[in-house]
C-alpha positions in Angstrom: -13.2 -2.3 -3.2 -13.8 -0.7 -6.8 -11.4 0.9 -8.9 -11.7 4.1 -8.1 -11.5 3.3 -4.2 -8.1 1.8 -5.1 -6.8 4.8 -6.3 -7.5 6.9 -3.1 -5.2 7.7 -0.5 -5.7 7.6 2.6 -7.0 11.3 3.5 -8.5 10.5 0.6 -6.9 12.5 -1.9 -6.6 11.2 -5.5 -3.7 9.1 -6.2 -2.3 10.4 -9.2 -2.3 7.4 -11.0 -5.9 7.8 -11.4 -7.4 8.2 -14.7 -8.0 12.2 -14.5 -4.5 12.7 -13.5 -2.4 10.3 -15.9 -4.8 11.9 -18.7 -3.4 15.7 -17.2 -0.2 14.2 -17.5 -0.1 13.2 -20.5 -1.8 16.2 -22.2 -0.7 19.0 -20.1 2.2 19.2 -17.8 4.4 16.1 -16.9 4.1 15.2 -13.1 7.5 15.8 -12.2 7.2 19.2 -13.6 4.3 19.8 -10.9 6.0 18.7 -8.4 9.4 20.8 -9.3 6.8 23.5 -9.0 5.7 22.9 -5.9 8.6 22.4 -4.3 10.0 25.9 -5.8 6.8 27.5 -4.4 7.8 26.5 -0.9 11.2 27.4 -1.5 10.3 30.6 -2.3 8.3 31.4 0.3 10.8 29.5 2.6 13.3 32.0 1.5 11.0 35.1 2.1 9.3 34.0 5.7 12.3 36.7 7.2 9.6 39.4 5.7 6.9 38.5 8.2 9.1 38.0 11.0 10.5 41.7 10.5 7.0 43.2 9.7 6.4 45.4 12.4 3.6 47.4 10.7 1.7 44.4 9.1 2.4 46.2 6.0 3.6 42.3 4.2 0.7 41.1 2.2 0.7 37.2 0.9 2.0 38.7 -2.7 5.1 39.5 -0.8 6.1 36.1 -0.1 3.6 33.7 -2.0 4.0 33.1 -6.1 -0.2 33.6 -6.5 0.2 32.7 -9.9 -1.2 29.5 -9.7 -3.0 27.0 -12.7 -6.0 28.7 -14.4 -7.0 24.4 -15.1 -8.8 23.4 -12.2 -7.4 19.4 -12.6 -4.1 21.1 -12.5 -4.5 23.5 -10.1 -5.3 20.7 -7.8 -2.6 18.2 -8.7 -0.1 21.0 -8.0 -1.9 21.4 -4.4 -1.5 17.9 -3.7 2.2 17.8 -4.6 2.4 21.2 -2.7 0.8 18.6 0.3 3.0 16.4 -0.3 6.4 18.3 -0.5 5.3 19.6 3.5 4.3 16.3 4.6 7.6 15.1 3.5 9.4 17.9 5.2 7.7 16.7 8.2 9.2 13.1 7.7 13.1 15.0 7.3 12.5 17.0 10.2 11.4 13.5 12.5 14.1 11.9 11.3 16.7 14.5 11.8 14.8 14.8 15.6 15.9 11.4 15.8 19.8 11.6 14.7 20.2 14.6 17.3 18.8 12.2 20.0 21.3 9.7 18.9 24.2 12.5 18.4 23.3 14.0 21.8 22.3 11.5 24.1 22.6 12.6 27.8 24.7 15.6 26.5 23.6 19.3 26.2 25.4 21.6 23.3 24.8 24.9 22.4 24.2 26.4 18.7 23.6 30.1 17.8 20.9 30.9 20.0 19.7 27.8 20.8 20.7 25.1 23.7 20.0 21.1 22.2 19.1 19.1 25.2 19.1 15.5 24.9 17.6 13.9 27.9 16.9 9.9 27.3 13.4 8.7 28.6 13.4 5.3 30.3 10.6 3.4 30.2 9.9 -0.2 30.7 8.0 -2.7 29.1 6.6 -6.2 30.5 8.0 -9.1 29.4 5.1 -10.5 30.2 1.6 -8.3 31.7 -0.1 -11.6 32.7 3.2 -12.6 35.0 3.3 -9.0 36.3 -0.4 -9.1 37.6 0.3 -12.4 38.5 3.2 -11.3 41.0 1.1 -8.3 42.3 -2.0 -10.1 43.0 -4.6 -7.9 44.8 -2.3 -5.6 45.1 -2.3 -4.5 41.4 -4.8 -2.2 41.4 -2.2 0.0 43.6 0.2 0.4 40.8 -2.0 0.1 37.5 -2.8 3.5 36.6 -3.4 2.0 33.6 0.0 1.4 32.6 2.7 -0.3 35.1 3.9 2.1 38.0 7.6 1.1 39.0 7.7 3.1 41.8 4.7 1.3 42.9 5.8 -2.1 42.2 8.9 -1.2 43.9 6.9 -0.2 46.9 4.9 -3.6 46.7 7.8 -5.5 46.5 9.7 -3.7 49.0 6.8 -4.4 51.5 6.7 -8.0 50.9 10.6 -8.6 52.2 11.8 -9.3 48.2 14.5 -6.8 46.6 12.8 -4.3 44.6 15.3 -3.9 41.8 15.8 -7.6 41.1 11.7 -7.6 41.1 11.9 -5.1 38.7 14.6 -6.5 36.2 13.1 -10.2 36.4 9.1 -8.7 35.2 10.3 -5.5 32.6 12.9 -4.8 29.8 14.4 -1.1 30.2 13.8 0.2 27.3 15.7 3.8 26.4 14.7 6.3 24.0 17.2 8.3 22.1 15.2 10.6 20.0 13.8 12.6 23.2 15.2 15.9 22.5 14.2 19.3 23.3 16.1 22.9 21.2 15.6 25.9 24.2 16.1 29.5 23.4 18.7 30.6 24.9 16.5 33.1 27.2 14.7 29.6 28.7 17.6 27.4 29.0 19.0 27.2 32.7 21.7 29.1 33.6 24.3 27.5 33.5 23.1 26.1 29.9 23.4 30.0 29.0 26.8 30.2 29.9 27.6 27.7 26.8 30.3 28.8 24.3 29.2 27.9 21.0 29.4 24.3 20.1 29.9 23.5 23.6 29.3 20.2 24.7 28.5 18.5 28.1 27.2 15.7 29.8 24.0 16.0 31.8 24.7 15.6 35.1 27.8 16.7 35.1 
């Protein structure tokens, strides 16, 4: 790999310790300048996305709620998009890991906020200890259940058929595994009804 590979990022965008950008740097405006730019220009527009929403007439332009003003310098016009990239992508990563702490907060439960109803429904899955042992226990009979992945139910059936208890069959050839981040945020208007009938803050467990 040359040098200029190296510096390349994945989607390969320029890193900006390339030698273009650490020269823009160092002769025009410090990095951490562009990227306190960036980051205001999504503010901004962040803060002025009500405009659209309330635009009945399609009378908003993008001046309305996008700074245009952007680098006449075409190495820092681009180093200000990239940082502009990378201030959304990182939103992206808060967001996930906020997805995440509601699935842990709200596990099994449902609460409601504003106008929205947080769901937290916890997906079981389970994984093989061991595939080889698995295929090994259904014999010709795996092609029943292997759709590609492992169908419990089917192994259940298979093992239910052959005299043995289908639970114990089950536990001996998987680990349960249970995810916590499987969350879903319903408008109010399609939450069931009884999810409707929340106060706000509400909690309750599902099932109950």
């Amino acid at each position: 790999m040359n040098k200029e590979d190296s510096n390349k990022e994945k989607d390969g965008r320029s890193h900006p310790s390339t030698n273009k950008e650490a020269q823009l740097v160092e002769n025009q405006m410090p990095l951490s300048k562009i990227l306190d730019d960036a980051v205001d220009r999504v503010k901004s527009t962040a803060e002025k996305l009500p405009l659209l929403w309330e635009d009945t007439d399609g009378s908003v332009v993008a001046e309305d709620i996008v700074d245009l003003a952007f680098p006449k310098d075409i190495e820092e016009f681009m180093t200000l998009m990239r940082r502009v990239e990378d201030t959304i992508s990182a939103g992206r990563k808060i967001k996930e890991q906020m997805q995440i702490e509601l699935g842990k907060r709200y596990e099994g439960k449902v609460v409601r906020e504003g106008r929205d109803v947080i769901v937290g429904r916890p997906s079981t899955s389970y994984k093989p200890y061991d595939k080889e042992k698995v295929l090994d226990y259904l014999g010709e009979d795996w092609r029943m259940v292997v759709r590609p992945e492992f169908r419990i139910t089917g192994i259940k059936a298979v093992a239910k058929e052959r005299g043995d208890n289908p639970d114990s069959i089950v536990e001996s050839l998987f680990d349960k595994v249970i995810t916590n981040n499987n969350i879903s945020i319903l408008p109010e208007s399609k939450a069931p009804k009884w999810m409707q009938q929340l106060e706000q803050g509400e909690e309750r467990n599902l099932g109950n």
